[in-house]
N, C-alpha and C positions, 0 to 999 in steps of 0.2 A: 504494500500500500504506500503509494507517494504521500512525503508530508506536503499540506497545504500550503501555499503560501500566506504570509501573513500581509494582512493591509495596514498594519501597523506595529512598530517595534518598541517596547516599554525600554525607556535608559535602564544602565543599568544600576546597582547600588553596592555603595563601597567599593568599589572594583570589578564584581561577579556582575557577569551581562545575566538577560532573565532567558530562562528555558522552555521551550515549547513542548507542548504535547497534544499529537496528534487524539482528535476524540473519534472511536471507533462506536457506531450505533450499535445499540444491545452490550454495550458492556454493562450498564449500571442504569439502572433507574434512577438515579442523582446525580449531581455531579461529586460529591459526597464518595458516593460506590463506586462510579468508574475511577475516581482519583488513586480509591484505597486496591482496585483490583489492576490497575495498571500499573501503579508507581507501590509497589507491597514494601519497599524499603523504610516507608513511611506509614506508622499505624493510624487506625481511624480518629482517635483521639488526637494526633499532629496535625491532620489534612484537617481537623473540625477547628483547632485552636489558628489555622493557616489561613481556611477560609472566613472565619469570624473576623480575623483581623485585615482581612482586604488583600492581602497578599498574592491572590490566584485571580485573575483577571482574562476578559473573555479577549476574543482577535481584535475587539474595537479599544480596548482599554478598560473595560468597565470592570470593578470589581463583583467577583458573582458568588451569589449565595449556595448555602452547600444542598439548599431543596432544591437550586431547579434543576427542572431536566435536562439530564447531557444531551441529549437528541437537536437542543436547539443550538447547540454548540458545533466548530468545527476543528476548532481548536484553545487549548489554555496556555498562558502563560505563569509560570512559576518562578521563584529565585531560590537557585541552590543554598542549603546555609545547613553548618554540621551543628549537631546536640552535643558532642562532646565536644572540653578545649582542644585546641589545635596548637602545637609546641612551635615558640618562635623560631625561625633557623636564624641563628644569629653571625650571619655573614651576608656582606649588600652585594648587589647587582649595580653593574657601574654601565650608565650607557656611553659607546663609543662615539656614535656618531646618528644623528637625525636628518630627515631633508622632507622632500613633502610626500615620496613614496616609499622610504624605507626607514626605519630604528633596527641598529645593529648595538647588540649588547653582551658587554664579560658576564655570562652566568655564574653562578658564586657555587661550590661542589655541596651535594644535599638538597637541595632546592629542584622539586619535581617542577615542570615546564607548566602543566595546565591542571586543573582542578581533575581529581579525579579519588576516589574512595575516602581516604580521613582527609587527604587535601583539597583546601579551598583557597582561602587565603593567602597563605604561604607556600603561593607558589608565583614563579615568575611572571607568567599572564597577568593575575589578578596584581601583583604588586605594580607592575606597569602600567595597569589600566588606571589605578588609584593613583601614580605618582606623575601621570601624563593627563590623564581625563581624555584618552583617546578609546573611544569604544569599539573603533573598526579595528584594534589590534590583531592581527593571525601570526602563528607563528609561521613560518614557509618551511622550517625542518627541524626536528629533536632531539635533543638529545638526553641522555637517560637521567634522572635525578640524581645520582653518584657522580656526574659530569661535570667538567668544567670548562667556561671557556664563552668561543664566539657563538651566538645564533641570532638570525637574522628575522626579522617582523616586518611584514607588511601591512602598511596604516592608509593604504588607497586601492580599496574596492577595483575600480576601473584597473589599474596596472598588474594587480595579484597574481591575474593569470601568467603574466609572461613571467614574472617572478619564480612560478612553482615549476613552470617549464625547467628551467636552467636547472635545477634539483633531478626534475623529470627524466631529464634528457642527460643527466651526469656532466651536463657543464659548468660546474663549480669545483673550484680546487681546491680539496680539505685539508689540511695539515696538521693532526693532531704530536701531542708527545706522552711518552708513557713514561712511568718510573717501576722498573721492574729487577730481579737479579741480572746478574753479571754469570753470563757462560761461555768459559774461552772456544768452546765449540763453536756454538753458536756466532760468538763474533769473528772467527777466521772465516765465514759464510758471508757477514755484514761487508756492503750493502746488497741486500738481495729483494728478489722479488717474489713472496709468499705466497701460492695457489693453491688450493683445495677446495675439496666441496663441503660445505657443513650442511647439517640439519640438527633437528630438534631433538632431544632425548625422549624417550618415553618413561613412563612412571612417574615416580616422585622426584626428578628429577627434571621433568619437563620444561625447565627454564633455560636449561644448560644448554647450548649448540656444539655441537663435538666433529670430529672432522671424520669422513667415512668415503669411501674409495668410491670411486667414478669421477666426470667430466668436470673438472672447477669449476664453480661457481661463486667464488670468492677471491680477491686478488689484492693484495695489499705490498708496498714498499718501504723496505723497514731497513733505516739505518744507524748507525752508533752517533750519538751527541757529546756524551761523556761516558765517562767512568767515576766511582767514588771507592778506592780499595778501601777505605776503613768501612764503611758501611757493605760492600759487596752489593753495592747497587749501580743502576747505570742507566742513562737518559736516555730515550729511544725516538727517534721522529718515526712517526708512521703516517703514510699516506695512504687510504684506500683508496681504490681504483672501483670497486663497487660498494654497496650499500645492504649487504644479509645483516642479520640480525645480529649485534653482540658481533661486530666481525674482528674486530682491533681485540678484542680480552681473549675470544675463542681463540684468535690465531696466535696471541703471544703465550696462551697455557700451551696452546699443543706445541709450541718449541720449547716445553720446560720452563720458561722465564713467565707464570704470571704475575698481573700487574699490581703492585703494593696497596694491600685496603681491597681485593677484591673479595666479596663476600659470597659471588658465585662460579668463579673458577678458581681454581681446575677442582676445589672441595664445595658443594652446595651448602654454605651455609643455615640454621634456624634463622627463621626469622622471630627477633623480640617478641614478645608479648606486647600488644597491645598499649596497655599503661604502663610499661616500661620506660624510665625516662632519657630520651633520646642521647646517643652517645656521638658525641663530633669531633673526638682527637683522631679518628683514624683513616682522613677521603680514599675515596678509591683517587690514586695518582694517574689520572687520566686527563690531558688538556687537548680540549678542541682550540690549539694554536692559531690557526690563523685560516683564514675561506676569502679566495678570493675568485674572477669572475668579471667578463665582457659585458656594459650592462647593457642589454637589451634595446634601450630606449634611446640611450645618447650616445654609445661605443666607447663609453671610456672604459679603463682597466679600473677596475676599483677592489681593492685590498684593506682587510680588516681581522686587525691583531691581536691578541688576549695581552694586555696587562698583569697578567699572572704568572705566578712559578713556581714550580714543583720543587719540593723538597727532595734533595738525595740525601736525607740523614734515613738512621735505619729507623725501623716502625717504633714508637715508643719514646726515643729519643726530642728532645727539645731542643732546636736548633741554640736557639738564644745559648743555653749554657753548654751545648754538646763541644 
């Protein structure tokens, strides 16, 4: 079923743009029922305290009561917002550079890209929306919330598309840097050019992508930057050549060297419990260095850098006093 289009778009609030939800006939005799048997992540007693207070609003803007009927409805709008606290990430996002079609920004490591499961707020989207008051923000690509580094926003509807092309089409140059061991193996090979195929794990282990025999499908260029003998650590540039899943962590576990703070290679780690209170001495050492790229619109070359830098002390270790 296509979502409808909407004839009007509610601002958004505090940074979270509002949600739509398509209304399907015969789900609910109320709007009440259909809310509680579409959106079930939310009990009846939340949609009743939601809709009491004006919150859910019909395609025109109206706020709508929880008796009437869905039927006269074709769509609702809602604003995401979580029941439990949400823990501050206490590290900023610095933007690089703005103009009137793009905001390129240093993402800070731990800070998820867009709202999704306990995140809302404290995530890079929403913080952007509230520190710009730009509500067209999109990101144009992602990267993982353990991630650090460049990613680029599109803030002009009209241009978007050719924007996501260049992504599309693999004409952007990424440059990420890893911080992982030191193996004199592996560096009498550097610089080389990394090929294989990954897929997905099965089991409990389904997050992991592992390398398995047939045609590559994965291609990455990986060279030496440093060395640090006292730590047995070593800077790594990697450049991927394509876009799998986890392709830079998968591909530096299976040459033995994974990357410092990664929590799911080459061992799957637990994940915390829930009210657990969040632990940020240890980032995964992963930098999305620099992305640059012919722009589309005016042909210039335009390049853009992370501000940041990876530490090569060992894990544990305090720079300041080590």
């Amino acid at each position: 079923m296509s979502r409808p289009r909407p004839d009007w778009t509610p601002p958004m609030r505090d940074g979270v743009g509002a949600s739509r939800v398509a209304v399907q006939p015969g789900a609910g005799r109320t709007v009440l029922e259909f809310l509680c048997a579409r959106l079930p992540a939310l009990d009846a007693a939340a949609w009743r305290a939601r809709l009491d207070a004006g919150e859910v609003l019909a395609a025109d803007g109206r706020p709508v009561d929880k008796s009437e009927p869905c039927g006269q409805h074709r769509l609702l709008w809602y604003w995401r917002r979580l029941d439990a606290p949400e823990p501050q990430v206490p590290f900023d996002e610095i933007i690089l550079h703005r103009d009137e079609r793009l905001l390129v920004v240093d993402k800070p490591h731990f800070l998820p890209m867009t709202p999704k499961g306990r995140h809302l707020h404290e995530t890079l989207l929403v913080r952007l929306k509230k520190a710009t008051g730009l509500e067209t923000l999109v990101p144009l690509h992602r990267l993982d919330r353990e991630t650090a580094g460049v990613v680029l926003f599109s803030l002009d509807p009209a241009s978007r598309g050719v924007y996501q092309a260049l992504f599309r089409d693999r004409s952007i140059e990424k440059v990420y840097e890893a911080v992982a061991p030191w193996r004199e193996a592996l560096g009498t090979t550097l610089p080389r050019l990394h090929a294989s195929r990954l897929a997905e794990r099965e089991g409990e282990r389904f997050m992991q992508m592992h390398e398995v025999p047939g045609e590559p499908d994965a291609f990455t260029r990986i060279a030496l930057m440093e060395r640090n003998a006292a730590s047995g650590l070593a800077r790594y540039r990697l450049e991927p050549l394509t876009g799998r899943k986890h392709q830079l962590r998968a591909h530096l576990a299976a040459l033995g060297v994974p990357i410092v703070g990664d929590r799911i290679y080459p061992v799957l780690q637990p994940e915390p419990a829930p009210d657990a209170p969040p632990d940020w001495r240890e980032p995964l050492r992963l930098l999305a260095r620099e992305i640059a790229f012919v722009d589309p619109l005016d042909g210039r070359t335009r390049r853009f850098a992370s501000t940041r830098r990876l530490s090569l002390h060992a894990p544990g270790i305090n720079p300041a006093t080590a």
